[in-house]
Structure formats: C-alpha cells, structure tokens
N, C-alpha and C positions, 0 to 999 in steps of 0.2 A: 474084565477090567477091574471089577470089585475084587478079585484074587490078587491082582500085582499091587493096586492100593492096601489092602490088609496086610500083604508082606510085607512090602516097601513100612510101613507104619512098627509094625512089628520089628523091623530090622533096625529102624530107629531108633526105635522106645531101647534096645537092648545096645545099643551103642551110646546113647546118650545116657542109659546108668553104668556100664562101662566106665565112662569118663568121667563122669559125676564125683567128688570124694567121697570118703566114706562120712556117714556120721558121727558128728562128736569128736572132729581130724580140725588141728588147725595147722596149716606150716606157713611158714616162710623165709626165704631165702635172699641173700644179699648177694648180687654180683658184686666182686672185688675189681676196685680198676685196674687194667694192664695185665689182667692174670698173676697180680703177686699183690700179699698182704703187709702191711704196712702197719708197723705199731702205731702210727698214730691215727690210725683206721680204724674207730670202732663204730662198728654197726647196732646200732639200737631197733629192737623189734617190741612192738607193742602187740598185745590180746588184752580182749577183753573178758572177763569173766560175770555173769547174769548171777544175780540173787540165787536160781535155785541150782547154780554149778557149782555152790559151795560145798554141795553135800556129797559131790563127786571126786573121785579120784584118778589123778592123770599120770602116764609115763610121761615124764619130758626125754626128748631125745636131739643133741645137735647133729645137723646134718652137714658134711663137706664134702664139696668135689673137688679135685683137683686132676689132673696131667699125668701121666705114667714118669716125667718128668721130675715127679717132688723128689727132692732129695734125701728124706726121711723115715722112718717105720712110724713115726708117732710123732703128735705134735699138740702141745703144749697150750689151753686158753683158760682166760681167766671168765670166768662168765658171773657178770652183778647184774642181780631181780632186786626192781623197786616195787615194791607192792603200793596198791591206792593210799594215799592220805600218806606215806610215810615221808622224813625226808632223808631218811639212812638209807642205806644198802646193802644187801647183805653178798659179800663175792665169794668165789669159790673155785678154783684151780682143777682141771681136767687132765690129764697125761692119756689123750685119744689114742689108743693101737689103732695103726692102719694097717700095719702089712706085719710079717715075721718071716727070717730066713727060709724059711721050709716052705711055707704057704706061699708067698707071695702078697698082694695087694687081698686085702680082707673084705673089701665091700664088693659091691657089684660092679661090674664096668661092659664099657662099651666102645669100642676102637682101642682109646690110648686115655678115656675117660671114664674116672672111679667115684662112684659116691656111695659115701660110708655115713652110716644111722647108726648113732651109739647112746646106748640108752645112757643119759648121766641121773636120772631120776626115776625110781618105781613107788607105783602109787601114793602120789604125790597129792593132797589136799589144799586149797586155794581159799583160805580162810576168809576173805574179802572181796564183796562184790566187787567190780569197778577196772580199772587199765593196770595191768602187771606192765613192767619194761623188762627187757631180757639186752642191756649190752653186752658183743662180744671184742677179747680182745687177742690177738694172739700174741704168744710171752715166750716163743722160741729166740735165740740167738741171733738167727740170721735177720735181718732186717732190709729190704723187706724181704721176704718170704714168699718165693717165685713158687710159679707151677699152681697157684692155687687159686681156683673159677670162684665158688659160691659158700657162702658160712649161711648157715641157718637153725632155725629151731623147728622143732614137731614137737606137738603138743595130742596125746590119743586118749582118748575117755575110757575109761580099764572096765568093760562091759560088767 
C-alpha cells in the first residue's frame, strides 16, 4: 500500500510540474468574438513589473491562432505599450509571417488550428516598476478579419 501511495504521489508531483508554467513566463491571450477580428477591437493586456524585474531582460513575443481558413500569409498589427506613470504611448507596426508558398502555415497547429509565437522584441528591459498595457490592433484591409480565434502576448525572462 505505501508503494502505490509513493507512486501515485510521484506521478503527481511530475504532472503537476508538467503543467505548471515555466518561470519568469507571463502570457495572455484574448479570445476574438465570432472567430473574426474587427478594427474596432482592440484588446488591451496589462503585466505587471516588480522593482527588482527592472534589471531583467525579456523577449516579448505576440501570439495568434487562427483557422486553416485565414486568408493570408501575414497579417498586419499595430501594437501601443503605455508604461507606468506615462500618459503617451509609444506604437509600433508588425507585418507577422504566418505561412509562405513553399512551407505552408509557419506555426504549429493542430487539426485546422495554428498558433504562431513571433518574437517582435529580443531582450527587451522594463525601465519602470509598475502596470505596462500592451493594446493590440489589427490594421489589415479586410475588416473584419475572419478565421481568427485568439491575439495575445508572451512575455520570457532571457535566463
């Protein structure tokens, strides 16, 4: 009985770090309504940054799933960070590859679902303790902009 207890416990502990994120990982991600994106849909993600994360440097990366469905190789977001105490914003314009004639769809997927991690920032420093905002927008043509699940950010602390 103390043998299937210490397994069972064991087989636990290693599925529950498993799951667990990693350290120093922040993401999150916005379900878009209907499955289509809509310019006048922007999503705002807030993180917080601690006094001694200043001294740290992070990849930002946007993350997006959409449908085998999109009708694009690449798609187009404007993405504005308000840093604490400011009341500017500084924005900045993305042209994401997702797919390319030869390859096909560039992220990973699963059935007829793809999500792509692109890095738009490498070691990146966060000058100010306090709440960053991350809105995004997307600045493609079609409006709204069908075939596409979840917009998000990831945020990894560069070891």
């Amino acid at each position: 009985m103390k043998n299937l207890f210490a397994t069972l416990l064991i087989l636990f502990t290693v599925h529950w770090m498993a799951c667990s994120p990693p350290v120093g990982v922040f993401e999150k991600d916005i379900t878009l309504p209907g499955q289509q994106w809509e310019s006048g849909f922007r999503p705002t993600i807030d993180f917080n940054i601690k006094e001694d994360d200043t001294t740290s440097r992070y990849n930002i990366y946007l993350v997006l799933r959409h449908t085998d469905a999109y009708n694009y190789n690449n798609i187009w977001i404007r993405g504005t960070v308000r840093q604490p105490g400011d009341t500017a914003a500084r924005s900045e314009r993305y042209d994401l590859l997702l797919a390319t004639n030869d390859k096909g769809w560039l992220g990973s997927g699963m059935d007829d679902i793809y999500e792509h991690r692109v890095q738009i920032q490498q070691e990146t420093k966060f000058s100010r303790p306090g709440t960053y905002s991350f809105t995004l927008e997307q600045i493609m043509r079609e409006d709204p902009l069908k075939h596409v699940l979840n917009i998000g950010v990831r945020i990894e602390k560069v070891p």
